[in-house]
RODO-2510 file (C-alpha; in nm, 4 decimals, decimal comma):
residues 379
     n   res          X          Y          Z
     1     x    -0,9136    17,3356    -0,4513
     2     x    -1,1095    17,0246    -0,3316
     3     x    -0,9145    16,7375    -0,3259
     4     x    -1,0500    16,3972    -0,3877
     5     x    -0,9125    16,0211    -0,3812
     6     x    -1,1486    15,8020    -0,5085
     7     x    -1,0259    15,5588    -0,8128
     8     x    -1,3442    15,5470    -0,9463
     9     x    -1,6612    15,7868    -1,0981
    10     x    -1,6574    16,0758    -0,8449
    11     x    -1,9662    16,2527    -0,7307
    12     x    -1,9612    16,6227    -0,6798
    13     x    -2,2015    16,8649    -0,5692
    14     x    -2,3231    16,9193    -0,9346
    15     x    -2,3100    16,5524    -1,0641
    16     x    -2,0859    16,4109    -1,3267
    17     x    -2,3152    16,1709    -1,5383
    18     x    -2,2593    15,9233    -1,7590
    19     x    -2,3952    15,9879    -2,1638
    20     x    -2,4361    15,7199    -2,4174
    21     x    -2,0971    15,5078    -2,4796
    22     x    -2,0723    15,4934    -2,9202
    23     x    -2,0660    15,1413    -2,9004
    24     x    -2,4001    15,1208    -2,7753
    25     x    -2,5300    15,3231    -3,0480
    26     x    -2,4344    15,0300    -3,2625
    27     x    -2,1659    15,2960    -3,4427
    28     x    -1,8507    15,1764    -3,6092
    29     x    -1,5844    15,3219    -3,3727
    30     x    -1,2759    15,4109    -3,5079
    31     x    -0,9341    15,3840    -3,3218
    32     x    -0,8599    15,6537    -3,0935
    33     x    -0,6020    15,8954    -3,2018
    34     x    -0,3395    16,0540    -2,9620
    35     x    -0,0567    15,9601    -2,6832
    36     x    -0,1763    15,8146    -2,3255
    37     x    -0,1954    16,1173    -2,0787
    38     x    -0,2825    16,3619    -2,3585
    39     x    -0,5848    16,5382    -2,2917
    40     x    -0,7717    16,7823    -2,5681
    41     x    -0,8878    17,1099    -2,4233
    42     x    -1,2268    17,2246    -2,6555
    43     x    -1,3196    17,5895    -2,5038
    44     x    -1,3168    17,9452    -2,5783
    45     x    -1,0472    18,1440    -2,3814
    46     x    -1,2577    18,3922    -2,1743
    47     x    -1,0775    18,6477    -1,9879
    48     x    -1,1054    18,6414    -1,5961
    49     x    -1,2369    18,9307    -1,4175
    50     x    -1,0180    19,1452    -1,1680
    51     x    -1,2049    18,9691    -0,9013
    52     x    -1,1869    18,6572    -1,0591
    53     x    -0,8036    18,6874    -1,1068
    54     x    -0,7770    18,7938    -0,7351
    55     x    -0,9460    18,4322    -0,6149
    56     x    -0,7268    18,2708    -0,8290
    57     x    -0,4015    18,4409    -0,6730
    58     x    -0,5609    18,2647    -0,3305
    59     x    -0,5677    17,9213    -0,4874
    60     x    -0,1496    17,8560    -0,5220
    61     x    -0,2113    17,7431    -0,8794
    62     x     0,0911    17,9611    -1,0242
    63     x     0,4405    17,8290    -0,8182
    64     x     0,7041    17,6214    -0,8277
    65     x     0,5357    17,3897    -0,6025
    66     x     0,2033    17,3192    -0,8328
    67     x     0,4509    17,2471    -1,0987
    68     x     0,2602    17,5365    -1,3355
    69     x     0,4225    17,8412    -1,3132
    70     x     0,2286    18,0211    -1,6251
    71     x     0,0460    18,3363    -1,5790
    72     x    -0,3498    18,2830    -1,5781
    73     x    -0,5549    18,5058    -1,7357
    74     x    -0,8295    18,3375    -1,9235
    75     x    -1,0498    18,0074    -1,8503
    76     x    -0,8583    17,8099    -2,0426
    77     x    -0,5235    17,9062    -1,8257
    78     x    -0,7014    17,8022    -1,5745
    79     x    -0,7815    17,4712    -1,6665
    80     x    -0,4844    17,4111    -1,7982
    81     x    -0,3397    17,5096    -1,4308
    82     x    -0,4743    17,1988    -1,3606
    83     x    -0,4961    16,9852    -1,6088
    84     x    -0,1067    16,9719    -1,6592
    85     x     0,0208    17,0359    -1,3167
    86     x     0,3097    16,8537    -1,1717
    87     x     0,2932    16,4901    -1,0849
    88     x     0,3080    16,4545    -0,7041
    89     x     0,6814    16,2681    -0,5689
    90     x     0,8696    16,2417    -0,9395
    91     x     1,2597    16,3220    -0,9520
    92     x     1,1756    16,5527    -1,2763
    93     x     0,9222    16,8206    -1,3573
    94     x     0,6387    16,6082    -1,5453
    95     x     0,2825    16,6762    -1,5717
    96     x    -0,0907    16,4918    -1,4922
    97     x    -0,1124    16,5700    -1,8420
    98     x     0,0444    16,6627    -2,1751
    99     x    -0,2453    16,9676    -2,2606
   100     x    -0,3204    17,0917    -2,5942
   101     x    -0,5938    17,3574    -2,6741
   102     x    -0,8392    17,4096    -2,9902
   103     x    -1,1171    17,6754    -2,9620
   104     x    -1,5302    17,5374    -2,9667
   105     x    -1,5421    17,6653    -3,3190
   106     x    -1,2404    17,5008    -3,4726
   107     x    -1,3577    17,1613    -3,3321
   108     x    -1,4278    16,9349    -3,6083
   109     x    -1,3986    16,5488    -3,7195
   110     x    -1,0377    16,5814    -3,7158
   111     x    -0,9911    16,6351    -3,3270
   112     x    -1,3763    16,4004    -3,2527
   113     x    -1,0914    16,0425    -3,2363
   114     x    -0,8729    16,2366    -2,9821
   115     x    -0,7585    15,9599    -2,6901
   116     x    -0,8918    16,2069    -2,4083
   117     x    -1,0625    16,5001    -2,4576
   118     x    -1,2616    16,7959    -2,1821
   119     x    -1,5041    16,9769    -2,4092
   120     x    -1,6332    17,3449    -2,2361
   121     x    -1,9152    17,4865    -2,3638
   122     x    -2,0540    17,8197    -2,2904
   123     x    -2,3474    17,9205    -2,3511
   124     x    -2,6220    18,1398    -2,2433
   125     x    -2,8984    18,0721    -2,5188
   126     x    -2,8177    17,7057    -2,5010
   127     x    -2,7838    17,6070    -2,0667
   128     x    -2,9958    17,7753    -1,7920
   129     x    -2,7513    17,5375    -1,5790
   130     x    -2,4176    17,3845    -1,5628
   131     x    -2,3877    16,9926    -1,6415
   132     x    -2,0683    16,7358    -1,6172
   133     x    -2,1014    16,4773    -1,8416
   134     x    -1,8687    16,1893    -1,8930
   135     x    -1,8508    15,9071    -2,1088
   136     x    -1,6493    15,6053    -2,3149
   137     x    -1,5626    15,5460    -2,6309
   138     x    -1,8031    15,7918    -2,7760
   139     x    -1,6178    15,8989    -3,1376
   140     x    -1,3420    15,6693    -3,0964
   141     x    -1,2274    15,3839    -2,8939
   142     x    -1,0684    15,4062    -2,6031
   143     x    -1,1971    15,7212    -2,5377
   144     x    -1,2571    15,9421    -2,2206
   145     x    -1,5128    16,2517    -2,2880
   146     x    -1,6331    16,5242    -2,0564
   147     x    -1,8499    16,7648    -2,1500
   148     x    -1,9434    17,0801    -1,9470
   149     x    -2,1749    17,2695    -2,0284
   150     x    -2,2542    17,6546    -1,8796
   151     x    -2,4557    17,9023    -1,8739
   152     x    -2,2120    18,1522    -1,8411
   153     x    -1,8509    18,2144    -1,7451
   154     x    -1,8838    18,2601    -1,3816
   155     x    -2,0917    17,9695    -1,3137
   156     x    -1,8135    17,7273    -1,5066
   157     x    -1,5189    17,9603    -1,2976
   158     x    -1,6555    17,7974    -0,9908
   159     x    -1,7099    17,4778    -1,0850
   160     x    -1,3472    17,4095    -1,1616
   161     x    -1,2107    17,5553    -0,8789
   162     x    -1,4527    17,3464    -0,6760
   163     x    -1,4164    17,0231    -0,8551
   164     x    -1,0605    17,0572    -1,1338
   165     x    -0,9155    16,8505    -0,9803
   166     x    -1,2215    16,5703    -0,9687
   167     x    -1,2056    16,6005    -1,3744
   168     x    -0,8441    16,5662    -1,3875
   169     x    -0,8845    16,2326    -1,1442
   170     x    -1,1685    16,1198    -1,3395
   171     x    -0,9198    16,1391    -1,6856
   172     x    -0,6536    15,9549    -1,4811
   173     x    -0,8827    15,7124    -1,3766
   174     x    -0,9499    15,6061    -1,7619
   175     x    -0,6195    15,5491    -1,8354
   176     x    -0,5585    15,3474    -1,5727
   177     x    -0,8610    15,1154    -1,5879
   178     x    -0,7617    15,1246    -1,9901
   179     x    -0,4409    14,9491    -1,8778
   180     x    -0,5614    14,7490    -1,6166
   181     x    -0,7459    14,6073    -1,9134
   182     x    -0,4388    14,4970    -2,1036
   183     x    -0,2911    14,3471    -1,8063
   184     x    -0,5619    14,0852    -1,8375
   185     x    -0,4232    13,9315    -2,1918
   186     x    -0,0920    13,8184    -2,0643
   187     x     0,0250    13,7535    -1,6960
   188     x     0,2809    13,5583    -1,5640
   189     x     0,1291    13,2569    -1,3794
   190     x     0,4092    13,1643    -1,1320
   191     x     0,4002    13,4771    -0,9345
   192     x     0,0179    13,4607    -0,9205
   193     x     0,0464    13,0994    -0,7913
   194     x     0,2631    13,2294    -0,4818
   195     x     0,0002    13,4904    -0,4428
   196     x    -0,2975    13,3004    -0,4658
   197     x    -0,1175    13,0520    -0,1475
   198     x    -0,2076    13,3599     0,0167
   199     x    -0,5408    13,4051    -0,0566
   200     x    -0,4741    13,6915    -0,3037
   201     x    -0,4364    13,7491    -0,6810
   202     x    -0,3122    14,0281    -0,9117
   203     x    -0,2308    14,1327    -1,2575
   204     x     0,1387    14,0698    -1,2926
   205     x     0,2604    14,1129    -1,6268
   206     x     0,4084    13,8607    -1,7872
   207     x     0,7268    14,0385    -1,8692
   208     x     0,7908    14,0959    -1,4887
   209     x     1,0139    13,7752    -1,3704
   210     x     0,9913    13,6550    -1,0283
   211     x     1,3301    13,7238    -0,8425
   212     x     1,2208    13,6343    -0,4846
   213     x     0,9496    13,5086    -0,2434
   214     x     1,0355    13,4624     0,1082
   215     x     0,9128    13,5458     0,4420
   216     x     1,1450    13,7981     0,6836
   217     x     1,1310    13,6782     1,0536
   218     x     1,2086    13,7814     1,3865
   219     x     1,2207    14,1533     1,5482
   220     x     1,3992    14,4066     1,3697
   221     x     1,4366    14,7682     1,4662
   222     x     1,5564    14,9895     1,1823
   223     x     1,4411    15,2962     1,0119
   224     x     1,5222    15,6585     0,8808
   225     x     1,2424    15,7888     1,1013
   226     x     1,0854    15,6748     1,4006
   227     x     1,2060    15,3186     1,4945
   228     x     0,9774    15,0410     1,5513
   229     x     0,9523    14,6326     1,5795
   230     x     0,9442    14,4563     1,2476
   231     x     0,6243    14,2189     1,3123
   232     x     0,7317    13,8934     1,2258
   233     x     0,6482    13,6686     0,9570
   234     x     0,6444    13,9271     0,6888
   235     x     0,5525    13,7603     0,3475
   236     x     0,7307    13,8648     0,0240
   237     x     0,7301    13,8461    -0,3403
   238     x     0,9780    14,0404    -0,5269
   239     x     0,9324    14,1048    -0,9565
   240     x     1,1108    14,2644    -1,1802
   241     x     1,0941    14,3591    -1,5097
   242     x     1,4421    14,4654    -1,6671
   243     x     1,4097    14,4920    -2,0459
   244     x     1,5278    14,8033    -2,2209
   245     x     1,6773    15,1083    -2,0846
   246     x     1,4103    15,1703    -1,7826
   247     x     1,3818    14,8555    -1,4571
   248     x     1,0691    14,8448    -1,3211
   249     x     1,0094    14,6097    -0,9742
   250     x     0,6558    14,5304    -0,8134
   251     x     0,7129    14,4098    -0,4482
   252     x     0,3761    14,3000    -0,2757
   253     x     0,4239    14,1953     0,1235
   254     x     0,2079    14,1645     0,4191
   255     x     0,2283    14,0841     0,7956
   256     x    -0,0299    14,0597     1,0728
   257     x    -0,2232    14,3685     1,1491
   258     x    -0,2321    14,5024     1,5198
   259     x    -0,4151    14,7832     1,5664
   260     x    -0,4908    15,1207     1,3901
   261     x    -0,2118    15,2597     1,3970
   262     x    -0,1247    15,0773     1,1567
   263     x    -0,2728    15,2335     0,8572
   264     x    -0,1110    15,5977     1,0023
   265     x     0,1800    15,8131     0,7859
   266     x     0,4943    15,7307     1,0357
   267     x     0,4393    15,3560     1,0611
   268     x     0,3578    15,2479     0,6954
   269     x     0,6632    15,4548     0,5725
   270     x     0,8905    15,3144     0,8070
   271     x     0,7635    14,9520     0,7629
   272     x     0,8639    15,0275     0,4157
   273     x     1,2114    15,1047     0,5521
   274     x     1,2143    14,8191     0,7523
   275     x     1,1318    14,5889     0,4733
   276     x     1,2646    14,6777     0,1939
   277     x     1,6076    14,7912     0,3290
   278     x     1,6327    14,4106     0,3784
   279     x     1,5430    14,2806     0,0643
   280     x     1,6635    14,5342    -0,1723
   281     x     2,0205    14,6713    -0,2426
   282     x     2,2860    14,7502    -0,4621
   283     x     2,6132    14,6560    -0,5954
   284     x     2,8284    14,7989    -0,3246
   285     x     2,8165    14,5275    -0,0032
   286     x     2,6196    14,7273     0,2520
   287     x     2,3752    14,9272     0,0157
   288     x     2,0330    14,8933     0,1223
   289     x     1,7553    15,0799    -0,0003
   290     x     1,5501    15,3707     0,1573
   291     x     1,2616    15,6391     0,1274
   292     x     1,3858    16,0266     0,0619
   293     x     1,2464    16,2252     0,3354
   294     x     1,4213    16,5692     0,3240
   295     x     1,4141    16,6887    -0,0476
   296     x     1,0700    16,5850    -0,1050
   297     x     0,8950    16,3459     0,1498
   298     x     0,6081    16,0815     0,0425
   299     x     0,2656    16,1979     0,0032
   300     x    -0,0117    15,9731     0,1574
   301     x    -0,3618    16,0043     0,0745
   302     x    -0,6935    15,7136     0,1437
   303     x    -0,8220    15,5822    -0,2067
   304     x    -1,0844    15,3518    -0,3156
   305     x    -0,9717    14,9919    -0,4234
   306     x    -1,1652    14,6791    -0,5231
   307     x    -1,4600    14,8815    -0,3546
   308     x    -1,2744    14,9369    -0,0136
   309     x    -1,3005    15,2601     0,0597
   310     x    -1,0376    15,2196     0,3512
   311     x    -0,6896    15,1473     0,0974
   312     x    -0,4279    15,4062     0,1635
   313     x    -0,1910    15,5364    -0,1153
   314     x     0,1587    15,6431    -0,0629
   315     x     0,3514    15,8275    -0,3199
   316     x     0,7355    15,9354    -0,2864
   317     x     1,1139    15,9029    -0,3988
   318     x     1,3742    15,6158    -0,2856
   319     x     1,6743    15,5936    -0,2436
   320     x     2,0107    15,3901    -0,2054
   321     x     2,1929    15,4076     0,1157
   322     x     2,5403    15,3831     0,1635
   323     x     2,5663    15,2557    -0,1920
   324     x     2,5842    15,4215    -0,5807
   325     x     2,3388    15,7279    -0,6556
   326     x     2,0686    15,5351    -0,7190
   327     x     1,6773    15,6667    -0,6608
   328     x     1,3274    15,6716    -0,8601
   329     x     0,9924    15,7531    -0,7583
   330     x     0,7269    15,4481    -0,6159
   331     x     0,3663    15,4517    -0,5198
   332     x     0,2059    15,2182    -0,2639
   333     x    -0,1092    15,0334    -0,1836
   334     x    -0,1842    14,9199     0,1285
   335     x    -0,5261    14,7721     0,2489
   336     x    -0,6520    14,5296     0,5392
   337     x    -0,6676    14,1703     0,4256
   338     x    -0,9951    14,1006     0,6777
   339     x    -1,0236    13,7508     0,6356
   340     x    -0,7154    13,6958     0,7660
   341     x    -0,6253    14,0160     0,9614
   342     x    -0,3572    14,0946     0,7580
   343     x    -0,1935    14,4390     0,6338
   344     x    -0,1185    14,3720     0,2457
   345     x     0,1008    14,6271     0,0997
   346     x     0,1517    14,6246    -0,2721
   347     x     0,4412    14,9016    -0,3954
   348     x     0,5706    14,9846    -0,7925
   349     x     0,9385    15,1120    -0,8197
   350     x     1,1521    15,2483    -1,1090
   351     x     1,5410    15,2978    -1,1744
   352     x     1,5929    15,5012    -1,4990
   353     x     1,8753    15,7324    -1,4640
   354     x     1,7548    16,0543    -1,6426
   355     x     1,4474    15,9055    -1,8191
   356     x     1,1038    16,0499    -1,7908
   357     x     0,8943    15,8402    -1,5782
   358     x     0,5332    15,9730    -1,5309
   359     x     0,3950    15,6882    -1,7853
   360     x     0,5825    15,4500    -1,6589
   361     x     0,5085    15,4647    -1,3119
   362     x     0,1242    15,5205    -1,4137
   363     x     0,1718    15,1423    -1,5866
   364     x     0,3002    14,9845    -1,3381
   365     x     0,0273    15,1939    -1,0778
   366     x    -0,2498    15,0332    -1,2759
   367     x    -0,1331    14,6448    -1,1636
   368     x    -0,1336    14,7552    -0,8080
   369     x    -0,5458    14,8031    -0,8459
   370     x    -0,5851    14,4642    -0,9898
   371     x    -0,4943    14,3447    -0,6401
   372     x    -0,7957    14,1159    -0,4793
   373     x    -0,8146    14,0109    -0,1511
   374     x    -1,0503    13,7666    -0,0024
   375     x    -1,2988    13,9827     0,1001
   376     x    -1,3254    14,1518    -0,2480
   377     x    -1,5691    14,0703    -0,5017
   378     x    -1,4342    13,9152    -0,8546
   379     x    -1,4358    14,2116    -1,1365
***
C-alpha cells in the first residue's frame, strides 16, 4: 500500500476535499461522543471477488507483522485491515485505531456525534465517480468526517489499497492537532524560557517539570551501532512528567549540523545513543539508557513539520543498559534549525511497566509538532 508521511491534509491522486465545517453553518454543535483513537466504520460489507481476494493476499495485510491477523473477506475487513493495524515500535500489540462497524442503513442520529467517523457509500444510481471528502466538526465537535463516495465496489477496492493508509494518517492527524490545541491553555513557562534562549519555543505542558538543562561537551565515542564523535556543545533540556502510574519525559537537544549525513538512519540513532546514554539512567550506578535494535529496531520515516517538509521522524523501543528491566517505546523529531545551522532533535519517552501506551505516546507526540524554530512561521 502507498505509504505517506505528511502531518497535514494529504493529496492523492483522487483528491481528498474539504466540505462545510457545522460551525460555519451557524448550527448548534453538540459535544462529540466517543474515546480518542476510536474511529466509526459506516459501510455495507460487500464480499471481495476471487480476484479481488487474490490482490489482497499480495498486500501483507493479514500477519503477525501488520498487527491484523483476521481473515478478509468483505470491504469492510478490509478497511478495518487498516484502520486498526498495529502501531509501529510499541512493546504490546495496540492498534492505529480502536474500530467499530454499523451498516449505511442503521446509521442514524445516535452514531451522527461519534468523535471520528469514515462513512462509505456505494452507490451506482447516486456517483458516476469516486469522491474523498473530509471535514471538522460537522455533527459534533471535535469531529473528524470522511466521506467516500463510489460508484461501485471495485472502484472504492482500489482506492483504499492505493490511499488506506492516507485516510488512516489523515484521522491521526486530527487527533493530534485536537491535542496540540489543548497544549495551548496551560504550559509551563520556565522550560519555554530556556528554549526560547535558543531561538526556539514549544508546547510543554505544564505538568511536565524541568529536571535538567545543560550542555554536554567535548568528543565522545560511544554507541550500540556504528561509533562516531559526539559534536560538541550539545544543548539539553530534560522534562518529566511523573504523576500517576505511567512517567512520561520530553528531552529536546541540538548541536551544530555538518553535513548531510546528518539527517541519515545510522547517525541520528546513534547520536541518540550518544546523548542520552549520558543524561539518562537508572537506579543501579552504571545504568545508562539505550535504543533496542535486535527485537524490533526504530522505524524512520521524513514528515512535514511547521511547513518543513525536510523533518525526519524516528519511532522505536529503549532500553536500560546494564541496569533494572526497564524499556518503553519513544518517537523523535529532528529538523535543521537554518538560522543557526543547527540539528534540533525533539524525542517523547514512556516507562509504564505493563500499561498500554498507544494514547499516551500519541499525547506526548502531539507537543513535539508544536516545536518552532526560527525559520518557521507563527501558527
Amino acid at each position: 500500500m502507498k505509504k505517506t508521511a505528511s502531518f497535514w491534509l494529504m493529496t492523492a491522486m483522487i483528491t481528498l476535499t474539504m466540505m462545510g465545517c457545522g460551525k460555519s453553518t451557524g448550527r448548534t454543535l453538540t459535544s462529540a461522543t466517543g474515546s480518542i483513537y476510536e474511529c466509526l466504520v459506516v459501510m455495507n460489507d460487500a464480499p471481495l471477488t476471487q480476484e479481488q481476494l487474490n490482490e489482497v493476499a499480495k498486500l501483507s495485510l493479514v500477519n503477525e507483522a501488520s498487527g491484523y491477523t483476521k481473515p478478509i473477506a468483505n470491504l469492510y475487513d478490509l478497511v478495518e485491515a487498516v484502520m486498526a493495524a498495529d502501531m509501529p515500535c510499541m512493546p504490546q500489540v495496540e492498534p492505529y485505531f480502536r474500530v467499530t462497524h454499523v451498516p449505511t442503513a442503521q446509521f442514524d442520529d445516535m452514531f451522527k456525534p461519534t468523535r471520528n467517523i469514515l462513512f462509505v457509500d456505494i452507490n451506482p444510481q447516486k456517483y458516476t465517480q469516486l469522491k474523498a471528502k473530509v471535514s471538522n466538526d460537522y455533527w459534533s465537535t471535535p469531529q473528524a468526517l470522511c466521506r467516500i463516495q463510489s460508484p461501485t465496489e471495485e472502484e472504492f477496492f482500489t482506492y483504499w489499497l492505493e490511499h488506506g493508509e492516507e485516510i488512516r494518517e489523515w484521522f491521526v492527524n486530527q487527533e493530534i492537532k485536537r491535542q496540540m490545541k489543548f497544549y495551548r491553555a496551560s504550559t509551563n513557562k520556565d522550560a519555554r524560557a530556556i528554549l526560547e534562549e535558543q531561538g526556539y519555543d514549544m508546547l510543554i505542558p505544564e505538568d511536565y517539570m524541568v529536571i535538567m538543562d545543560t550542555v554536554l561537551g567535548g568528543a565522545t565515542t560511544f554507541s550500540l551501532r556504528n561509533p562516531i564523535t559526539v559534536a560538541p556543545e550539545v544543548r539539553l533540556l530534560w522534562c518529566c512528567n511523573n504523576k500517576g502510574s505511567m512517567r512520561r519525559d520530553l528531552v529536546v537537544y541540538s548541536y551544530p549540523y555538518t553535513d548531510a549525513k546528518t539527517f541519515t538512519y545510522d547517525y541520528l540513532n546513534t547520536k541518540r545513543d550518544n546523548v542520552l546514554s549520558r543524561v539518562v539512567s537508572a537506579s543501579v550506578e552504571g545504568s545508562y539508557m539505550g535504543t533496542e535494535y535486535k527485537v524490533m529496531p526504530p522505524v524512520m520515516r521524513a514528515i512535514t513539520v511547521q511547513d518543513d517538509e525536510q523533518a525526519t521522524e524516528i519511532r522505536g523501543l529503549w532500553r536500560i543498559l546494564d541496569g533494572e528491566a526497564m524499556g518503553g517505546p519513544y518517537v523523535s523529531h529532528t529538523r535543521l534549525d537554518q538560522v543557526n545551522g543547527r540539528v534540533v532533535t525533539a524525542e517523547a519517552f514512556l516507562y509504564a511497566a505493563g500499561q498500554k501506551k498507544r494514547t499516551a505516546l500519541r499525547q506526548a507526540e502531539a507537543i513535539l509538532y508544536t516545536l518552532q524554530l526560527p525559520q518557521d512561521t507563527i501558527k
